[in-house]
C-alpha positions as CSV (number, residue, x, y, z in Angstrom):
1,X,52.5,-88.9,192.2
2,X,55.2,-90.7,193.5
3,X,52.6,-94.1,194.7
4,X,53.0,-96.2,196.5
5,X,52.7,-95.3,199.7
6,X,54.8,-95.9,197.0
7,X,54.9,-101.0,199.1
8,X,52.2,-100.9,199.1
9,X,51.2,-100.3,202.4
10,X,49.9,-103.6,203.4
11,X,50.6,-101.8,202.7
12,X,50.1,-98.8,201.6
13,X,46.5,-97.7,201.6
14,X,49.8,-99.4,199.7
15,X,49.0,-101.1,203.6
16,X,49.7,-104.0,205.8
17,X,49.1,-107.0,207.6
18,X,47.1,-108.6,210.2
19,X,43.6,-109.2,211.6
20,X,40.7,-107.6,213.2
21,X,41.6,-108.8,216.9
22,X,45.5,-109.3,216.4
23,X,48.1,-107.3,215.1
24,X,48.6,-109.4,212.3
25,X,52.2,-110.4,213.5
26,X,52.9,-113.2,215.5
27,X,52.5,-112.2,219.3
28,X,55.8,-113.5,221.4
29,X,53.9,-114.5,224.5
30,X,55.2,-114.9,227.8
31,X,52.3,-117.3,229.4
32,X,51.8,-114.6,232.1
33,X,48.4,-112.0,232.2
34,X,50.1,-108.6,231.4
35,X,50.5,-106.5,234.1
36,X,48.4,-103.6,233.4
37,X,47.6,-102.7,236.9
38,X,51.1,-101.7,237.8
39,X,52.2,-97.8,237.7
40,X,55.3,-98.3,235.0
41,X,53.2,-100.9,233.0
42,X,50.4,-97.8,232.7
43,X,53.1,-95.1,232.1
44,X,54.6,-97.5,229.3
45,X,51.7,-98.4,227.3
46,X,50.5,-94.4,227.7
47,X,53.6,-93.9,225.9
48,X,53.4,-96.3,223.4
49,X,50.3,-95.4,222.5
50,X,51.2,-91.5,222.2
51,X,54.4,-92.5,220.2
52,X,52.4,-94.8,217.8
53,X,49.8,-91.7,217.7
54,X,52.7,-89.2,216.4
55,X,53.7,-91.8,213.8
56,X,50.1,-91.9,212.4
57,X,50.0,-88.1,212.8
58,X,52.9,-87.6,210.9
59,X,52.3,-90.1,207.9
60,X,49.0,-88.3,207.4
61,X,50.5,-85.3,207.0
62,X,53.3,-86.6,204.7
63,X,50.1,-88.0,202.5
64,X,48.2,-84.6,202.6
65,X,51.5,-82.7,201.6
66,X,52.0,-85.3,198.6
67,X,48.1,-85.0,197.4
68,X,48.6,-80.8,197.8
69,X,52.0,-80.6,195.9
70,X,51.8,-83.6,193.2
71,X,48.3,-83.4,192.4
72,X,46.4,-80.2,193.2
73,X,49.3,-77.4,192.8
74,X,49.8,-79.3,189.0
75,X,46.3,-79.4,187.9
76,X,45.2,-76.1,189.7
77,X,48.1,-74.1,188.2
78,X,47.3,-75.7,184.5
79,X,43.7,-74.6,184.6
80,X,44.4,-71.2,186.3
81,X,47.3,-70.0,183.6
82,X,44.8,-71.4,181.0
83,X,42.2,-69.4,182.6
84,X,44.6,-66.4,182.2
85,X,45.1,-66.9,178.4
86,X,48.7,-68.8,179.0
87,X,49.6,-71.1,176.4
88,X,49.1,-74.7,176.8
89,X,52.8,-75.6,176.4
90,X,53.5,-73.4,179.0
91,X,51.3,-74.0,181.1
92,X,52.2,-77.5,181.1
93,X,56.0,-76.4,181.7
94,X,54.8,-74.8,185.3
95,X,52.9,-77.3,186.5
96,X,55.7,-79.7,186.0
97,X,58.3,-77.3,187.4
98,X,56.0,-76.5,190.5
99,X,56.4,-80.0,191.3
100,X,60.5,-79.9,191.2
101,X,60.7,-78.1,195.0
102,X,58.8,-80.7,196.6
103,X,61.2,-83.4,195.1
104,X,63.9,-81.8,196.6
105,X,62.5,-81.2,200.0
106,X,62.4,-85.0,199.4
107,X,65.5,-85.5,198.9
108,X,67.1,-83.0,202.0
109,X,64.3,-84.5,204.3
110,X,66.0,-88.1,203.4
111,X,69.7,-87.2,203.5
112,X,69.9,-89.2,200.6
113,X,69.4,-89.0,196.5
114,X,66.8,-91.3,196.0
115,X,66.3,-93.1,192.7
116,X,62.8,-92.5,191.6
117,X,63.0,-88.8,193.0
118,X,66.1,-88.5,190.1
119,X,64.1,-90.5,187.5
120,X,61.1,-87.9,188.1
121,X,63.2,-84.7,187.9
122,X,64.7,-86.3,184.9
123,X,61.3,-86.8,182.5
124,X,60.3,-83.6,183.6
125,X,63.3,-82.3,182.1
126,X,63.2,-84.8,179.3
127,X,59.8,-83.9,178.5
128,X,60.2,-80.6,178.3
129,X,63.0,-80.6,175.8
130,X,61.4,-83.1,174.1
131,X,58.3,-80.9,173.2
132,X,60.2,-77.6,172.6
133,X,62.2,-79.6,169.8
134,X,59.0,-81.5,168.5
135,X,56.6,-78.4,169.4
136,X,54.3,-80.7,170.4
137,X,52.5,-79.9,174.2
138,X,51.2,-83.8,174.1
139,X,54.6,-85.0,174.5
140,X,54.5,-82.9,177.7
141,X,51.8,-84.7,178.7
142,X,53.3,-88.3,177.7
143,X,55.4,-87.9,181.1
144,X,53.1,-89.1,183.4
145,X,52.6,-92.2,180.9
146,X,56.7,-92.9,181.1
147,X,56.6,-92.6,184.9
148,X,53.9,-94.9,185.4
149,X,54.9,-97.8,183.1
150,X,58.5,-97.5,185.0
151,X,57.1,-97.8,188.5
152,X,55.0,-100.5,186.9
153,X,58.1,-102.6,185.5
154,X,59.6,-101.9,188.6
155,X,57.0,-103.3,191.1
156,X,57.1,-106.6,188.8
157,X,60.6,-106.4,188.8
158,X,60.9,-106.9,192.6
159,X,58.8,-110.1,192.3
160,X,62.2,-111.9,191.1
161,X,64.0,-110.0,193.8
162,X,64.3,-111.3,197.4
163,X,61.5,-109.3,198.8
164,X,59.1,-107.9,196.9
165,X,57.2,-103.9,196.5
166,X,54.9,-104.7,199.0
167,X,57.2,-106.2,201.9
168,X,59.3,-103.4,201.5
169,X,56.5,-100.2,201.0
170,X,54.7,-101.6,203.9
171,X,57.1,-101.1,206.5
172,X,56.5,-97.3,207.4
173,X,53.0,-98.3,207.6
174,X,53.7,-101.5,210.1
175,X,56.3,-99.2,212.1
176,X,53.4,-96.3,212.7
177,X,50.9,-99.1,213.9
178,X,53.0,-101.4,215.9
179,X,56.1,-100.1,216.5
180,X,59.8,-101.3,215.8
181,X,59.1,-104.9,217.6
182,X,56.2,-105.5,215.6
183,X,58.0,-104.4,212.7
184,X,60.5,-107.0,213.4
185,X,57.7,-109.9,213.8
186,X,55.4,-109.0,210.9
187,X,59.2,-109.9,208.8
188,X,60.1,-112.7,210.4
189,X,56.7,-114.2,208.6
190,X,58.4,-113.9,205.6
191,X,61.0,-115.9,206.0
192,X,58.6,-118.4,208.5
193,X,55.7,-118.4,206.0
194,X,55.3,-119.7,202.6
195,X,51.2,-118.4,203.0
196,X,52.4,-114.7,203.8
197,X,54.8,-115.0,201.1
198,X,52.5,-115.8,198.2
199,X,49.9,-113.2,199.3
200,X,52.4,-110.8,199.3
201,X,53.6,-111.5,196.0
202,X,50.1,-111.4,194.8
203,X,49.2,-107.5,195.6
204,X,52.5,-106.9,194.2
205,X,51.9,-108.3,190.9
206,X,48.2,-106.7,191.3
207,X,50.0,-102.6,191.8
208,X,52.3,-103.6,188.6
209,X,49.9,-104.4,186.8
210,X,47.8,-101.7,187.4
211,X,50.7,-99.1,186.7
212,X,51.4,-100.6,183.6
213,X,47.6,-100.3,182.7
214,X,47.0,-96.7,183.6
215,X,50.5,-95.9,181.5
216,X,48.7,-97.5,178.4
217,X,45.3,-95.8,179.3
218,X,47.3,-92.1,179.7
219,X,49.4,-92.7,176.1
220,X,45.5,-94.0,174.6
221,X,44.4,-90.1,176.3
222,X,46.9,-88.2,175.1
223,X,46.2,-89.0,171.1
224,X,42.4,-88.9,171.5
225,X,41.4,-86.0,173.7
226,X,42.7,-82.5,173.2
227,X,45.2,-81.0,175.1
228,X,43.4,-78.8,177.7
229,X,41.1,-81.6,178.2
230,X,44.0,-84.4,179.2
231,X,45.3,-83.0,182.6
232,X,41.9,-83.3,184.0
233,X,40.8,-86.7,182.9
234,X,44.4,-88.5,183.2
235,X,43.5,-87.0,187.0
236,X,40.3,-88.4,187.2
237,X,41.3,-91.7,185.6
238,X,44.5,-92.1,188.4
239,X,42.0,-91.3,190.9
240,X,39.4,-94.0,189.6
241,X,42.3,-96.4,189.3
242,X,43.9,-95.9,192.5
243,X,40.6,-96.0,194.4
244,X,39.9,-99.4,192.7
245,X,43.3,-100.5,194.0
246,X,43.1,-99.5,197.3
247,X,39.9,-100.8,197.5
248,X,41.1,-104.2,196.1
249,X,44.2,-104.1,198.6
250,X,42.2,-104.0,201.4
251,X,39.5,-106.3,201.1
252,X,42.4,-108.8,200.4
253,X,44.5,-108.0,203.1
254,X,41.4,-108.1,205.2
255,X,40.1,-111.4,203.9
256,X,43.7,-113.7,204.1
257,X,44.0,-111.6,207.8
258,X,46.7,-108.9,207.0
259,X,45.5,-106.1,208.0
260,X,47.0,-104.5,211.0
């Protein structure tokens, strides 16, 4: 998982802003009808709407990747060296180390070392030394718990920053639906807005809270289920949780007219 999406995509489905018959960012009017009858008019809102279609395109095939190589590859590979008589310490060991290629790609496809990619590399690695010097394959599975209740604390941290996780995980999602301009409106609200800026304060202290929660939840799993049981149900649980939140993100976004 890397949430959050991960904000969220008022994010991010973490998500956005605006209503049902408006973008959701203020519309710079010029007083005049648009001039949709004219030949370049047509050819530029054709290509507008191609380019914003690529944008979508593309996101949802950034979302499938991460669901195929953070979640699926993991758990499959667990349950299939199981299945094969593996160990589960090792088994745990591959499905974390499966997940180390596709943090890189992050990394080259972004020209940049990005922090929580670093901090995810390093609890694998932490993890895993931590259980071969405890023997312990729970501690493997603690992980997940340390990498959620940091993304948590971090969410709520941005809420004493200048902008918080929402304002700034949202803006892939506002750039694929209305393009750089609109991107540039929907943040002027934030400065314009006292209204816009509480409601995005609020989902943000909502996804904290919720990655905070499922950290407890998945350190409450790990010392009351057994092993080979945990992978699955922590799964499960995330999915129920993040299904909730989504679900709670957009009927507020839709209700206070965010939604793009």
């Amino acid at each position: 998982m890397t949430a959050a999406d991960t904000g969220a995509r008022s994010t991010t489905g973490a998500h956005s802003t605006t209503g049902a018959h408006s973008t959701g960012v203020p519309t710079m009017g010029t007083g005049q009808a648009p001039q949709t009858d004219q030949p370049g008019g047509a050819a530029a809102a054709a290509t507008a709407a191609a380019d914003r279609s690529r944008r979508t395109a593309a996101l949802r095939r950034r979302l499938a990747a991460q669901l195929l190589f953070e979640l699926v590859l993991p758990l499959g590979s667990y349950y299939g060296l199981r299945a094969a008589g593996v160990g589960q310490w090792l088994a745990l060991v591959v499905g974390g180390v499966l997940v180390l290629p596709w943090i890189g790609y992050g990394i080259v496809r972004q020209r940049r070392l990005e922090t929580m990619a670093v901090f995810t590399l390093s609890l694998v690695v932490i993890a895993t030394v931590l259980s071969l010097v405890t023997g312990s394959p729970r501690v493997l599975n603690l992980r997940d718990s340390w990498l959620t209740a940091a993304i948590g604390l971090w969410v709520l941290g941005t809420l004493l920053g200048r902008r918080p996780f929402i304002m700034m995980s949202s803006r892939g999602i506002v750039i694929a639906k209305v393009g750089e301009a609109g991107l540039a409106a929907w943040e002027a609200r934030w400065d314009a807005e006292a209204t816009f800026r509480h409601q995005l304060r609020v989902l943000t202290a909502v996804w904290g809270t919720v990655f905070l929660l499922d950290a407890v939840l998945r350190v409450v799993l790990v010392y009351t289920i057994s092993v080979d049981a945990f992978p699955l149900t922590s799964t499960v649980l995330w999915l129920v949780m993040l299904g909730g939140l989504f679900a709670f993100h957009n009927a507020y976004i839709t209700r206070h007219g965010l939604k793009l």
